[in-house]
BANUGU-564336 format. One record per residue (C-alpha): residue in three letters; x, y, z; residue number from 1. Coordinates in Angstrom, 1 decimal, padded with zeros to 4 digits. Layout:
residues N
NODE resn      X      Y      Z resi
NODE  Ala      X      Y      Z  NUM
...
END
This chain:
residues 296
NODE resn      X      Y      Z resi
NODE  Unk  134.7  113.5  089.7    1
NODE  Unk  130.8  112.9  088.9    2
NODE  Unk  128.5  115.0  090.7    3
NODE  Unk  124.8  115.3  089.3    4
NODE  Unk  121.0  114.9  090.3    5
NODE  Unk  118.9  110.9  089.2    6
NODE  Unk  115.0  111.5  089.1    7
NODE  Unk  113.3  108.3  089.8    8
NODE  Unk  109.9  108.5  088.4    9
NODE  Unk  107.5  105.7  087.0   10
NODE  Unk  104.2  105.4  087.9   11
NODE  Unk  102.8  104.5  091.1   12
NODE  Unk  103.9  101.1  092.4   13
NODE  Unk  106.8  100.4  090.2   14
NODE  Unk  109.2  100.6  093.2   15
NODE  Unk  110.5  104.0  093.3   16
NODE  Unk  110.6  104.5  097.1   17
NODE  Unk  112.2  101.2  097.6   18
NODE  Unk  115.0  102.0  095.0   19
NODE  Unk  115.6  105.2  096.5   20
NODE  Unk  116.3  103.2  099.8   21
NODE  Unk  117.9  100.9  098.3   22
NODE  Unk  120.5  103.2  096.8   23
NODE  Unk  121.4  105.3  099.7   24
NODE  Unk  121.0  102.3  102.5   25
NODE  Unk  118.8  103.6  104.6   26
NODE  Unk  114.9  104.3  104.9   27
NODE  Unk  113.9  107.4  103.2   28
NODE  Unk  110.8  107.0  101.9   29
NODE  Unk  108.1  104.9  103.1   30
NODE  Unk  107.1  102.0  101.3   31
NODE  Unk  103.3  100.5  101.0   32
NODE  Unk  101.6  098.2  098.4   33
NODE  Unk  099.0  100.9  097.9   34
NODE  Unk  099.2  102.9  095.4   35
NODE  Unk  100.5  106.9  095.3   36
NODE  Unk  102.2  106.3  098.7   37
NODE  Unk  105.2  108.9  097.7   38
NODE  Unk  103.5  112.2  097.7   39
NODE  Unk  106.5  114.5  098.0   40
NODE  Unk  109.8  114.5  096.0   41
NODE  Unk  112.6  113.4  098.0   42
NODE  Unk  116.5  114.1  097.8   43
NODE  Unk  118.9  111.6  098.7   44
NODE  Unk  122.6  112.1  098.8   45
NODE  Unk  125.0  109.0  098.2   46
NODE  Unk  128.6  109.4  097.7   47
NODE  Unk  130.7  107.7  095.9   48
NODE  Unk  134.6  106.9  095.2   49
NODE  Unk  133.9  108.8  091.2   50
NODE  Unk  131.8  111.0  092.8   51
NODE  Unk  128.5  112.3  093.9   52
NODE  Unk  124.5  111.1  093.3   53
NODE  Unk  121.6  113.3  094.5   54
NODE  Unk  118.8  110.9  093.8   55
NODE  Unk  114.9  112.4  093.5   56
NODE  Unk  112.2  110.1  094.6   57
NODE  Unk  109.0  111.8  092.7   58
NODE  Unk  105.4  110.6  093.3   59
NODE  Unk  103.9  108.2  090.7   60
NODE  Unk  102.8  109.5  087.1   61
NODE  Unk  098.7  109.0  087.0   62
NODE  Unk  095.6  110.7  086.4   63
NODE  Unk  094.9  113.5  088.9   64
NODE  Unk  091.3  113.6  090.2   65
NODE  Unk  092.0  115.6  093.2   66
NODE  Unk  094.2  118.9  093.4   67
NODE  Unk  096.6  116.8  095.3   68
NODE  Unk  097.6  114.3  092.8   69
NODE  Unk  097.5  117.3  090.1   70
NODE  Unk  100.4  118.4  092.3   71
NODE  Unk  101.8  115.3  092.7   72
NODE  Unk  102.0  114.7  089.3   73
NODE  Unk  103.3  118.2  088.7   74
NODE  Unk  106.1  117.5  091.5   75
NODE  Unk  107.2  114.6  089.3   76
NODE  Unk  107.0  116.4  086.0   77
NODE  Unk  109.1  119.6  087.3   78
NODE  Unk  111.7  117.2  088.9   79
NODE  Unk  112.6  115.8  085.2   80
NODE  Unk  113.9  118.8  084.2   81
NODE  Unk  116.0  119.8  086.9   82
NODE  Unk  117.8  117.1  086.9   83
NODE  Unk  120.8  115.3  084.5   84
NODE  Unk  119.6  111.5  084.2   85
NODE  Unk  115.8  110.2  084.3   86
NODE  Unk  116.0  107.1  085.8   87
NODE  Unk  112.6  105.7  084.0   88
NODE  Unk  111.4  102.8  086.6   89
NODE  Unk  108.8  099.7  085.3   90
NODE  Unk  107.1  097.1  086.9   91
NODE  Unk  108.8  094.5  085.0   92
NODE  Unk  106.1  092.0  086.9   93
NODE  Unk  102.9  093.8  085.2   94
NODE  Unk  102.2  093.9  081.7   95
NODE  Unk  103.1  097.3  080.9   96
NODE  Unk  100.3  099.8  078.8   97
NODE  Unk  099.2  103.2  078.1   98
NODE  Unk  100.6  104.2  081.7   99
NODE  Unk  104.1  103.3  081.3  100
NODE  Unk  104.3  104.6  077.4  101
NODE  Unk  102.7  108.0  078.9  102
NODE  Unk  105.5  108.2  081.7  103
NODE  Unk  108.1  107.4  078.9  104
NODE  Unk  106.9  110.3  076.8  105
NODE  Unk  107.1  112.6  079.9  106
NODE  Unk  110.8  111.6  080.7  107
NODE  Unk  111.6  111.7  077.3  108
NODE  Unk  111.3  115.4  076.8  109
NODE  Unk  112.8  116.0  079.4  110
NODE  Unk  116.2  116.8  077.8  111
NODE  Unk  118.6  114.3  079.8  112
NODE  Unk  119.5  110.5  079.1  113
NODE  Unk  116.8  108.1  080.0  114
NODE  Unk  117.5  104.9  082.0  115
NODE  Unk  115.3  102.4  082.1  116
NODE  Unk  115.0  100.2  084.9  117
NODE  Unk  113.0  097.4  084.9  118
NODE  Unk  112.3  096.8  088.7  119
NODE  Unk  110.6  093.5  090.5  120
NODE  Unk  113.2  091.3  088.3  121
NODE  Unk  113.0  088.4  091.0  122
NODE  Unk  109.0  088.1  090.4  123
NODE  Unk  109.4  087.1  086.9  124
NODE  Unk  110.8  084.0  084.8  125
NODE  Unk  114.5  084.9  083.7  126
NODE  Unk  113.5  083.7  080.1  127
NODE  Unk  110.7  086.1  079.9  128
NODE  Unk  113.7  089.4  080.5  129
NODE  Unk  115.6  089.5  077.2  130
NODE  Unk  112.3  089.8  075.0  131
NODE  Unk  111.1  092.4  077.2  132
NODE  Unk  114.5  094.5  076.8  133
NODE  Unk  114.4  094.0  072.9  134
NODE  Unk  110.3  095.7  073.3  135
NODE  Unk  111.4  097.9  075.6  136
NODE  Unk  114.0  098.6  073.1  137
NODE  Unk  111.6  099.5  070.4  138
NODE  Unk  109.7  101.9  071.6  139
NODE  Unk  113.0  104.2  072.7  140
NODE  Unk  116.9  104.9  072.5  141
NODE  Unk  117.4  104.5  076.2  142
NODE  Unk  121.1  105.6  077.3  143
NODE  Unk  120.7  102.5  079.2  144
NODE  Unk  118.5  099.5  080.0  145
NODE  Unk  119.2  097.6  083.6  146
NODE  Unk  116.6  094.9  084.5  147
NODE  Unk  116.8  095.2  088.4  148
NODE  Unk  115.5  094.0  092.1  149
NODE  Unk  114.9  097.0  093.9  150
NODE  Unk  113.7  094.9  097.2  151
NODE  Unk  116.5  092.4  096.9  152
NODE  Unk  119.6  093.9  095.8  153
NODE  Unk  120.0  092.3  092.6  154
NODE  Unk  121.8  094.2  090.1  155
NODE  Unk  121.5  097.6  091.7  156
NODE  Unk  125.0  098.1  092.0  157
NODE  Unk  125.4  097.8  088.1  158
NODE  Unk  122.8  100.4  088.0  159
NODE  Unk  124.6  102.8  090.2  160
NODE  Unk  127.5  102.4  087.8  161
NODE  Unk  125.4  103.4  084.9  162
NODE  Unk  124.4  106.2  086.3  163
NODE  Unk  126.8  107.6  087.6  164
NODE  Unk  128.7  107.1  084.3  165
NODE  Unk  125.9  109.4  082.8  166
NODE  Unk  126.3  112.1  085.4  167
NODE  Unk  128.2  115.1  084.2  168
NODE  Unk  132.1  115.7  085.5  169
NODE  Unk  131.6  118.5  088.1  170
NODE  Unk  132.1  118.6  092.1  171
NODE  Unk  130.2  117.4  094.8  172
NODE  Unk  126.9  119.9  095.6  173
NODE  Unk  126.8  118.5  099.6  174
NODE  Unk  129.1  118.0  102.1  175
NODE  Unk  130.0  114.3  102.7  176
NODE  Unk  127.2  114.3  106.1  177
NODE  Unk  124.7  115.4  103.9  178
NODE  Unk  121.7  112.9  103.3  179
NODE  Unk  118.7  114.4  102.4  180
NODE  Unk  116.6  117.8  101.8  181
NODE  Unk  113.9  116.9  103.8  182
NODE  Unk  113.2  118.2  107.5  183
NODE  Unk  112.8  115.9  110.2  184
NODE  Unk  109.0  117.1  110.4  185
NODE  Unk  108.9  115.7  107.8  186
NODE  Unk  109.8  111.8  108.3  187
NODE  Unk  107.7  112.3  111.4  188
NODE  Unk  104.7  112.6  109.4  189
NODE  Unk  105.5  110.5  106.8  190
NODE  Unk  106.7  107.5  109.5  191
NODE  Unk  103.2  108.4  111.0  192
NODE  Unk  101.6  107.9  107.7  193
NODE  Unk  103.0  104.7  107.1  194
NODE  Unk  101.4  103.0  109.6  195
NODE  Unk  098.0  104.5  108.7  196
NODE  Unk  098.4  102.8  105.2  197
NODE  Unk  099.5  099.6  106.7  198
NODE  Unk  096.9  099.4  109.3  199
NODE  Unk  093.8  100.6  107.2  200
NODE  Unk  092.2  099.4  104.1  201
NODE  Unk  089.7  100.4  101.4  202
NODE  Unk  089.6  104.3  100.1  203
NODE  Unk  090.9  105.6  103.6  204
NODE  Unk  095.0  105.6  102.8  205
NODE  Unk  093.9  107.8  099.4  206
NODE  Unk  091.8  110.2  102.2  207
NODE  Unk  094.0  110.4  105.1  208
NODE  Unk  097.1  112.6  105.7  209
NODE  Unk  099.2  113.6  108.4  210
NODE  Unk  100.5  116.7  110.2  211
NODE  Unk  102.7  117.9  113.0  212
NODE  Unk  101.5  119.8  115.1  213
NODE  Unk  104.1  120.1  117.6  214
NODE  Unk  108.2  118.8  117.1  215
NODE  Unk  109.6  119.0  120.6  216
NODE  Unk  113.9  118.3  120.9  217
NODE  Unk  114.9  115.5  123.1  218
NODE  Unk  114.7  116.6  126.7  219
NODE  Unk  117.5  116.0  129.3  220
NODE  Unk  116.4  112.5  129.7  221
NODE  Unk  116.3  112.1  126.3  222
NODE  Unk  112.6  112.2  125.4  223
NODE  Unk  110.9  112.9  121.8  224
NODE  Unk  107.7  114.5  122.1  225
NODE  Unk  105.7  114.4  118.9  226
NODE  Unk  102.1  115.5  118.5  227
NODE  Unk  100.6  114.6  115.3  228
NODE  Unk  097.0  114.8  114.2  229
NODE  Unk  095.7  112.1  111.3  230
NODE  Unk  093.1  114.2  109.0  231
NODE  Unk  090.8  112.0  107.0  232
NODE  Unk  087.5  113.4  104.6  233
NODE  Unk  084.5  112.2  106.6  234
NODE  Unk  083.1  111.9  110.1  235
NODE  Unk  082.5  107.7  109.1  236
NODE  Unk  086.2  107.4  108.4  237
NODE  Unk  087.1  108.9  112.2  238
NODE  Unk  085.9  105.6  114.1  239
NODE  Unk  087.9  103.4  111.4  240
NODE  Unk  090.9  105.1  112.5  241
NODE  Unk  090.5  104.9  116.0  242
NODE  Unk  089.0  101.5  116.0  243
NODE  Unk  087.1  099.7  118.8  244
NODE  Unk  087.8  100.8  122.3  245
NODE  Unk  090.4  102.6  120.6  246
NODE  Unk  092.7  099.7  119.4  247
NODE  Unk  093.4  100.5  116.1  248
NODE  Unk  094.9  104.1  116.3  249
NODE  Unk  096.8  102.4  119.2  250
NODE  Unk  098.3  100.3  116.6  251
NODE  Unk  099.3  102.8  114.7  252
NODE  Unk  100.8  104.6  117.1  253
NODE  Unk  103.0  101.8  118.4  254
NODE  Unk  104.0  101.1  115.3  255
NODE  Unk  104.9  104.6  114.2  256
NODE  Unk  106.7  104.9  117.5  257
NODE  Unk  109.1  101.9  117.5  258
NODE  Unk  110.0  103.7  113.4  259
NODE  Unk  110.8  106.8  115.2  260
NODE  Unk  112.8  105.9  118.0  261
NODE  Unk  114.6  103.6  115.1  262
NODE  Unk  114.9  106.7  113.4  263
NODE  Unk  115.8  109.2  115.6  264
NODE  Unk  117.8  107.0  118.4  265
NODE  Unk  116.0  108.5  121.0  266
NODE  Unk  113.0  107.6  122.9  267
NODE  Unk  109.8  108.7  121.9  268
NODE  Unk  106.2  109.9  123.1  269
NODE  Unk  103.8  109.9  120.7  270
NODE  Unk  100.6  111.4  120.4  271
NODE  Unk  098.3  111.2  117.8  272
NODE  Unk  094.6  112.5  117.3  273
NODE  Unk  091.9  112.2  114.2  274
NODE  Unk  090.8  115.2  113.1  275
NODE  Unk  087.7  115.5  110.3  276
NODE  Unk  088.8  118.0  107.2  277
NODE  Unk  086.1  117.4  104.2  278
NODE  Unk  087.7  118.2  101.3  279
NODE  Unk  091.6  118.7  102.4  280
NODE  Unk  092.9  117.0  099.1  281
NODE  Unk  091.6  119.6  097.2  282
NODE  Unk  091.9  122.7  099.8  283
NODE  Unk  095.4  124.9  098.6  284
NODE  Unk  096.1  126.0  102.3  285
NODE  Unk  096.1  122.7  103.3  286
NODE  Unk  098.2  121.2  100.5  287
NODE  Unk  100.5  123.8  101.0  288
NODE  Unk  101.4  122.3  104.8  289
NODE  Unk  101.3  118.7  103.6  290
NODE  Unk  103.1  118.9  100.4  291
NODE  Unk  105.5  121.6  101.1  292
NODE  Unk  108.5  120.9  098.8  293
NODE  Unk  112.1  121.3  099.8  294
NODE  Unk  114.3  122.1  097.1  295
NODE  Unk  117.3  119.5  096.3  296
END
């Protein structure tokens, strides 16, 4: 039997989160086409005939300017070496430059094989692929190099194969129910969150975060009540999130509510407030509730 732990890391936008999904079949990690949308590192738990994958979604490697990214990044560094196989994942749609080289010296000192995946496969010509594998090729002795389609399928089950190959012969760390690490406070925020970042625009997604105040159990009818306040920098950003006559935040909360009763198969009441923090991303006490890390 294979049992061992995958970091997926890359930087931001390279498809990480929908991998992850994509791997264990259901939605983990939210997904945005905004940038640094994975701010916690996320255990998944897939099983398999030869064995066991615990596979680590990590934030995106960039350059901190608040004390949250500087965590962020830091959450993505520590998870390379605690785990057995760096899954290395590209943009194979953007030209790649200092950021990618930058993430590929990162994973490899890690001290465990290096996959590269080269993700968003079905954006690009076919002819274009083998040259880039022969670059890639250059520039480090991958274990491994599997071009991919994280959002369609396409050759992730050769990838699974791969790595799972490269995992070390040892027994499964989870029970076969066993799916993930994180606390269901924590989906709620992050479900929450999602809809923020699909709703808004401009700087607000990078300014706004989400917390629970108060996780109530399904009641004898079977009723979810979730409290959850939105925290953005500045008093402007308040009315954005609400919208006119209140219409956006309604959005977003009808949204977020249909994902958590998806989620949770149970119905749902959801209520959400804006609350002004200047200054959260870089205040520790803060930081501490919003990126609390769970241990895989």
């Amino acid at each position: 039997m294979k049992a061992g732990f995958v970091a997926l890391v890359g930087r931001p936008n390279a498809g990480k989160s929908t991998l992850l999904n994509r791997l264990v079949g259901t939605k983990l990690a939210i997904v945005s086409d905004k940038p640094q949308t994975t701010r916690n590192r996320i255990a998944a738990v897939k099983n398999y005939p030869e064995g066991q994958a615990v596979f680590v979604d990590t934030p995106g490697i960039h350059k901190p300017l608040h004390r949250m990214n500087v965590r962020m990044v830091d959450a993505a560094i520590e998870a390379m070496g605690d785990v057995d196989v760096v899954a290395l994942i590209v943009d194979a749609a953007e030209r790649s430059g200092a950021g990618d080289r930058y993430a590929l010296g990162l994973a490899s000192r890690a001290g465990a094989p290096v996959v590269l995946v080269l993700n968003k496969v079905d954006r690009i010509a076919k002819p274009k692929l083998l040259p880039m594998i022969d670059a890639w090729r250059q520039e480090h002795a991958f274990a491994e190099i599997v071009p991919v389609s994280a959002l369609t399928g396409e050759n992730v089950d050769r990838l699974e194969q791969v790595l799972l190959r490269l995992l070390p012969d040892g027994e499964p760390r989870y029970p076969e129910d066993h799916l993930t690490d994180q606390p269901e406070r924590f989906f709620v925020a992050e479900i929450v969150r999602e809809q923020v970042l699909r709703h808004t625009h401009a700087e607000l997604p990078y300014t706004s975060a989400v917390i629970v105040d108060r996780f109530e159990e399904p009641d004898a009818n079977g009723l979810m009540r979730l409290y959850c306040s939105i925290l953005v920098e500045r008093p402007s950003q308040k009315p954005i999130v609400i919208g006119r006559a209140g219409e956006m935040i309604k959005r977003i909360g009808i949204g977020a509510r249909e994902e958590l009763e998806r989620f949770f198969q149970a119905r749902v009441f959801l209520d959400l407030r804006v609350k002004v923090e200047s200054e959260w991303r870089d205040d520790e006490r803060r930081l501490d509730e919003i990126l609390r890390r769970s241990e895989p």
